[in-house]
N, C-alpha and C positions, 0 to 999 in steps of 0.2 A: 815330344808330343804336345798338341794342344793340351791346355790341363783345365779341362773341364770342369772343374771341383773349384778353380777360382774364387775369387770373391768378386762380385760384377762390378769391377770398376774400372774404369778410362782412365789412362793417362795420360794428358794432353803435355803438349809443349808448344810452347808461344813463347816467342823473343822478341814480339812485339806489343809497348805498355798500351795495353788499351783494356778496354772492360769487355769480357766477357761475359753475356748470359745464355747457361742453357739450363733447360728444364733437364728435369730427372727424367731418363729416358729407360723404360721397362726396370727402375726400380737401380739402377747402375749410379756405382756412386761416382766421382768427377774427385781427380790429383791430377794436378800442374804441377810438373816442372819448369818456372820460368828464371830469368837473369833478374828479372824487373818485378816490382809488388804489379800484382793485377784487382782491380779495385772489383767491389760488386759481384765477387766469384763465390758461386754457392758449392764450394768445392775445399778442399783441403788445399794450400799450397806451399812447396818443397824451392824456397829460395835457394839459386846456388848450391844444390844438393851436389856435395862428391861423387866421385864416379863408384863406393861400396855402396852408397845412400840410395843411388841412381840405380843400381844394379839389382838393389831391394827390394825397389819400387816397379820396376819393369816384373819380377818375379812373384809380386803380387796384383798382378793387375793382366786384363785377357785381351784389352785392345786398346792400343795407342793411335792416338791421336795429331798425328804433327798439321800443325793449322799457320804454319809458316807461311807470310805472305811477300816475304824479299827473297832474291836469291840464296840459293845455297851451296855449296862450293861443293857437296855432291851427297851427303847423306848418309853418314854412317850411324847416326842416332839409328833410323830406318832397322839397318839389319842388327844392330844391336836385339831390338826390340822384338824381331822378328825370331832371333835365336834366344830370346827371351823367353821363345811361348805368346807373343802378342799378335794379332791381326792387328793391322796396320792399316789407318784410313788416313789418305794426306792430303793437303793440298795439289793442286795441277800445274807446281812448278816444274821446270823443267830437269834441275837433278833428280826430285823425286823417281819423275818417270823412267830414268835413265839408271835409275837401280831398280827399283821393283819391275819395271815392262807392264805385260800384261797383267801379271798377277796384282798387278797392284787397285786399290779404291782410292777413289780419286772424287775430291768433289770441288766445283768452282771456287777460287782463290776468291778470299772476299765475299762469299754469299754464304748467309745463315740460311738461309732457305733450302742450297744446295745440300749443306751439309747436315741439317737436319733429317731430309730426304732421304740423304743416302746413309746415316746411322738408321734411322729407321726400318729401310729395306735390307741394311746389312744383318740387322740384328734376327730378321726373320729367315734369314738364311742357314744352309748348313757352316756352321762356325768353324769349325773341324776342317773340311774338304780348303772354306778360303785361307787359313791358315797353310795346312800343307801346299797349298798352290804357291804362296808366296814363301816359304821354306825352299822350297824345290827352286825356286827361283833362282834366290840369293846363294844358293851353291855353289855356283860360279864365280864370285871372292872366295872359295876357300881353297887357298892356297898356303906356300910357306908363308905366312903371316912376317916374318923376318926379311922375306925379301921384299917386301912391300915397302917402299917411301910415299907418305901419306902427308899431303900436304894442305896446309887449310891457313888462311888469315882468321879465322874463330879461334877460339883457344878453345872452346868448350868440343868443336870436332877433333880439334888438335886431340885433345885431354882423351878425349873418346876413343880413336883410332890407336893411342900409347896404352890405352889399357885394353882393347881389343888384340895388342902383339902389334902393331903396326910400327914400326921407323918413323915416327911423326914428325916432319916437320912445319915449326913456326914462320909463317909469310908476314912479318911485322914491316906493312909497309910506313907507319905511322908512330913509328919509335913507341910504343904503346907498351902496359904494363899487364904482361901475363895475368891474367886472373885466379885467383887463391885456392885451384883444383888440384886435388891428388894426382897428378901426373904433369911432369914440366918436360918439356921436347927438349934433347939433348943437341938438336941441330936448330939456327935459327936465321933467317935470312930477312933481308929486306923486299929483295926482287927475285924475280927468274933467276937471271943471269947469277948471280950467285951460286946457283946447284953445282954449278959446274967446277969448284971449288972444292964440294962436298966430295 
């Protein structure tokens, strides 16, 4: 159930180093979780938080913010967050859209303007109703969580979807060094074509 009793706080997530400002909006306090420092943030923030840390911070907080401006390999932070108790406002990438659908807030990639706008009217909204919309949503991942093969070049989806129960595996197309997360994929490939091995 949405948990109304909250503490009114956002938690954003940005993977991209650049500064954010936002004002205090209806009194809501502002956590980041980002990979990178974010300079000028009038906000708490949770460097490279583990997926317990991570799981903490979603369960104290009423709506997440993913302000992702590059691609994403499909969004499992999203329904994390979403089974978290969070409403979820994201940018209008295209995985985004491709997990939430309709249910989901969406505000222009790159524009503070939009996304000011649209916290603001979301906030005057029933909270409750857009939550369970996007709940009811993502019910449609829920399946055997174990026959799922979950596949991401991020480590931090990777990391996400092994502790959501997912079979995650690693896309390391760039010889690259896992990042230091409570969950390491037991399968790891360079390319596609490799699965077929698995």
């Amino acid at each position: 159930h949405y948990p109304l009793r909250r503490q009114r706080q956002m938690c954003i997530r940005d993977r991209i180093k650049r500064t954010i400002f936002l004002t205090p909006i209806q009194d809501y306090e502002f956590e980041a979780i980002t990979n990178e420092d974010v300079e000028n943030f009038n906000g708490f923030i949770y460097l490279k938080p583990n997926d317990a840390e991570k799981n903490i911070i979603f369960q104290n907080s009423s709506i997440y913010l993913a302000l992702n401006t590059k691609n994403e390999s499909f969004g499992i932070t999203l329904i994390e967050a979403v089974n978290s108790g969070n409403i979820v406002i994201c940018s209008d990438l295209t995985a985004f859209k491709n997990v939430l659908k309709e249910s989901g807030i969406y505000y222009k990639r790159n524009s503070y303007k939009s996304l000011l706008s649209l916290l603001t009217n979301t906030l005057k909204s029933d909270l409750h109703f857009l939550w369970k919309k996007q709940y009811e949503s993502i019910q449609k991942y829920d399946i055997k969580k174990n026959e799922v093969a979950f596949l991401s070049a991020n480590t931090w989806d990777v990391s996400g979807g092994g502790n959501f129960g997912y079979n995650s595996i690693w896309v390391n197309r760039n010889n690259s060094v896992f990042d230091k997360l409570d969950y390491k994929p037991k399968n790891e490939v360079k390319n596609l074509k490799q699965l077929l091995d698995l």
